[in-house]
Rosetta silent file (secondary structure, phi, psi, omega in degrees, C-alpha in Angstrom):
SEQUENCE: XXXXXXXXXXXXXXXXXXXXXXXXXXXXXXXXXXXXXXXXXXXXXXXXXXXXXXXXXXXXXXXXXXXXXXXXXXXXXXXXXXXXXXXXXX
SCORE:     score description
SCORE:     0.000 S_00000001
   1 L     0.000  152.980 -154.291 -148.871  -19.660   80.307 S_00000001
   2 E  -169.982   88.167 -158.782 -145.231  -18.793   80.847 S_00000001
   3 L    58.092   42.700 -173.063 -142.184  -19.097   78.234 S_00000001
   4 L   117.605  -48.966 -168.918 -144.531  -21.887   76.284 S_00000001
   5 E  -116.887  150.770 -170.027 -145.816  -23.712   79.224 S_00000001
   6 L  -101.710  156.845 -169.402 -149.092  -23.544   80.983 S_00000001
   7 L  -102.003  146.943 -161.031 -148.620  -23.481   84.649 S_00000001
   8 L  -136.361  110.250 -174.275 -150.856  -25.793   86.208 S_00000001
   9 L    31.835    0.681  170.489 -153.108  -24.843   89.226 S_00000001
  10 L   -78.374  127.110  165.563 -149.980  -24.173   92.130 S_00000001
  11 L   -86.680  124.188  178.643 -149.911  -20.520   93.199 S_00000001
  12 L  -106.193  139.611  170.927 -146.488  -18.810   92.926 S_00000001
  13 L   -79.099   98.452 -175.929 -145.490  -15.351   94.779 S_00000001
  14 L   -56.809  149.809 -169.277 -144.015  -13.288   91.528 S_00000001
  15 E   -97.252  135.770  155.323 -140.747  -11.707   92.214 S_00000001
  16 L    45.614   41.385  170.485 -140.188   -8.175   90.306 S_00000001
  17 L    71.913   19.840  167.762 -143.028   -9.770   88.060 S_00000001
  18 E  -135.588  142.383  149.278 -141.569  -13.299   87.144 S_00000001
  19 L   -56.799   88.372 -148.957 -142.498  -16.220   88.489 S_00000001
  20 L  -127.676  157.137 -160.105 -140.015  -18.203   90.230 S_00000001
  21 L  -137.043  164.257  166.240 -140.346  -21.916   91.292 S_00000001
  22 L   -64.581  153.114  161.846 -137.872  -24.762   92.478 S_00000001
  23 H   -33.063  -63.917  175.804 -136.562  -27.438   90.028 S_00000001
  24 H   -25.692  -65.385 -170.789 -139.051  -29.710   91.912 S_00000001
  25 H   -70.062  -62.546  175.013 -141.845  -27.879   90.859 S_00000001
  26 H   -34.559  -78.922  164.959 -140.955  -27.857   87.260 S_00000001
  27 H     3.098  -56.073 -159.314 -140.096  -31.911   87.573 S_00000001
  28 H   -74.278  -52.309 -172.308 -144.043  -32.272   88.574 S_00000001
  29 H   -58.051  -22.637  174.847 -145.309  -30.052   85.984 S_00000001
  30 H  -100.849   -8.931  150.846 -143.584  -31.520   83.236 S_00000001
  31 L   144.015   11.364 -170.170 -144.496  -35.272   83.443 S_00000001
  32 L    64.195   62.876  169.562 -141.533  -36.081   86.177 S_00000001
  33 L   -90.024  163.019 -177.297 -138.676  -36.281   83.419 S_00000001
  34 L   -83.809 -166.327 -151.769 -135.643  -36.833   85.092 S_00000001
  35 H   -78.399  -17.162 -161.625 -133.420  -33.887   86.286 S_00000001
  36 H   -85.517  -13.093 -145.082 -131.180  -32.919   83.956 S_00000001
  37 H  -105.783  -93.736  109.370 -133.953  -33.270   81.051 S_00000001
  38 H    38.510  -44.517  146.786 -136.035  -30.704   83.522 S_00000001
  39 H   -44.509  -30.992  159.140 -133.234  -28.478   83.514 S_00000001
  40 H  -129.871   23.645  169.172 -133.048  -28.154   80.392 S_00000001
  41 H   -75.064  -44.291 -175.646 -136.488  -27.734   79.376 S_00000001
  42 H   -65.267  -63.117  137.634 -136.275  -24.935   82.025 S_00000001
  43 H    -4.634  -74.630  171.243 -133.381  -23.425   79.972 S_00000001
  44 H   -58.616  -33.876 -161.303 -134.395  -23.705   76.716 S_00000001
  45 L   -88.139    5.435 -153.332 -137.850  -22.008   77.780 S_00000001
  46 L    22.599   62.405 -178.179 -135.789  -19.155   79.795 S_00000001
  47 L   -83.972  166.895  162.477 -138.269  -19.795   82.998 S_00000001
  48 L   -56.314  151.090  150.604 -137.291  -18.392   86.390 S_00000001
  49 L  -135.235  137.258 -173.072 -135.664  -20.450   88.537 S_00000001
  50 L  -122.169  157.825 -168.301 -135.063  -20.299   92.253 S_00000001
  51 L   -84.847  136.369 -174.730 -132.459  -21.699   93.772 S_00000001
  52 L   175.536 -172.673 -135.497 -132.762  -24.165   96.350 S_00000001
  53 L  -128.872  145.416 -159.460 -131.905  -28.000   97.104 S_00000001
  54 L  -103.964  117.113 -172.647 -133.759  -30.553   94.750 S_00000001
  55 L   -90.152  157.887  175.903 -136.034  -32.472   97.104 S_00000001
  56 L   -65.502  161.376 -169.146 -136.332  -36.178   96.241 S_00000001
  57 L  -102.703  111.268 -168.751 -139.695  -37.017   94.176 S_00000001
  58 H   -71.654  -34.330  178.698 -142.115  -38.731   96.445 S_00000001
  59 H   -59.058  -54.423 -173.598 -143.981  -39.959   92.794 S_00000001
  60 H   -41.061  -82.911  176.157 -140.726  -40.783   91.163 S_00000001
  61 H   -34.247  -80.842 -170.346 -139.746  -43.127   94.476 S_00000001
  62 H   -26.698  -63.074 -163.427 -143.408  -44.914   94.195 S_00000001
  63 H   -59.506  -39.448  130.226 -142.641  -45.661   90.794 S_00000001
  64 H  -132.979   61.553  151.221 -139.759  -47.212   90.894 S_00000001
  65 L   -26.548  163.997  159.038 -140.264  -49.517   93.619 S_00000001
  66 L  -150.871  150.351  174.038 -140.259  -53.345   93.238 S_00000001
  67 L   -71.794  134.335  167.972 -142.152  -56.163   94.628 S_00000001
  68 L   -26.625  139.039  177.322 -140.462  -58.490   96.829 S_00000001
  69 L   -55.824 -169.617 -178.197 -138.915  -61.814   95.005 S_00000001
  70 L  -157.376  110.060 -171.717 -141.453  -64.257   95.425 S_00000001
  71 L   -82.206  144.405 -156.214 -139.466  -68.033   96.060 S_00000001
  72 L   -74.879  -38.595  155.283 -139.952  -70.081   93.302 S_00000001
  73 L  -110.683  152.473  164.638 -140.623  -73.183   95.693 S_00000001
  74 L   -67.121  149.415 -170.840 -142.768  -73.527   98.542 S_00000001
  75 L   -82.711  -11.092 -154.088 -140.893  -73.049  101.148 S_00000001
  76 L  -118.551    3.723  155.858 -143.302  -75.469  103.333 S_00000001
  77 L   -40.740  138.186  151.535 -142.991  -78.347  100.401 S_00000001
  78 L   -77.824  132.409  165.708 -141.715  -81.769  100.749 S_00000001
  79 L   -86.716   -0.922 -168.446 -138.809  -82.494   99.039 S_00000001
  80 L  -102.827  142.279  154.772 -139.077  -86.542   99.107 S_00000001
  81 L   -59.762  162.613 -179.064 -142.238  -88.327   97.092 S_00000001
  82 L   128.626 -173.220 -162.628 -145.295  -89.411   98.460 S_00000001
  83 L   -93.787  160.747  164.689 -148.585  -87.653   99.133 S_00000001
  84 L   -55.549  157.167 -172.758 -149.256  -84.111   99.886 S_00000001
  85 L  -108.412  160.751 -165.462 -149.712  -83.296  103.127 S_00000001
  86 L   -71.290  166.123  140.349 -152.977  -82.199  103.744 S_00000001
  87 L   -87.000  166.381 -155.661 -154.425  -78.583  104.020 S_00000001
  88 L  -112.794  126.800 -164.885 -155.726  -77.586  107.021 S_00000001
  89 L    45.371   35.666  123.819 -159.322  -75.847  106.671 S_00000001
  90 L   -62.412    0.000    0.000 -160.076  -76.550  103.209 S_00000001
């Protein structure tokens, strides 16, 4: 445990005896809040931090994704009345 928070199964090399991790790594450890919320959770707890370029969140991305529209009509529909056209290997 470390300023509060338990550190959760990644091994870090301590520097002059503190532990210091990326932004990133907090982000994962903390439930993926977004960054500034992660920042200042880091802050408030006065963890190390090392400096270094905040890689995008491969979970984060997954998450919010979206499915393709889906059209509303068939696209392969008649627009005039009159019977359905058959299916083919039903």
């Amino acid at each position: 445990m470390q300023g509060g928070l338990f550190l959760l199964g990644r091994k870090y090399t301590p520097v002059r005896g503190i532990l210091l991790k990326l932004l990133t790594d907090y982000h994962d450890e903390l439930g993926h809040p977004n960054m500034a919320v992660t920042r200042m959770t880091v802050k408030a707890n006065n963890l190390a931090l090392e400096k270094g370029e905040i890689r995008p969140c491969s979970n984060c991305a997954v998450a919010k994704t979206r499915q393709k529209n889906v059209p509303k009509k068939c696209l392969e529909c008649l627009e005039i009345s009159g019977e359905f056209p058959e299916n083919e290997g039903v």
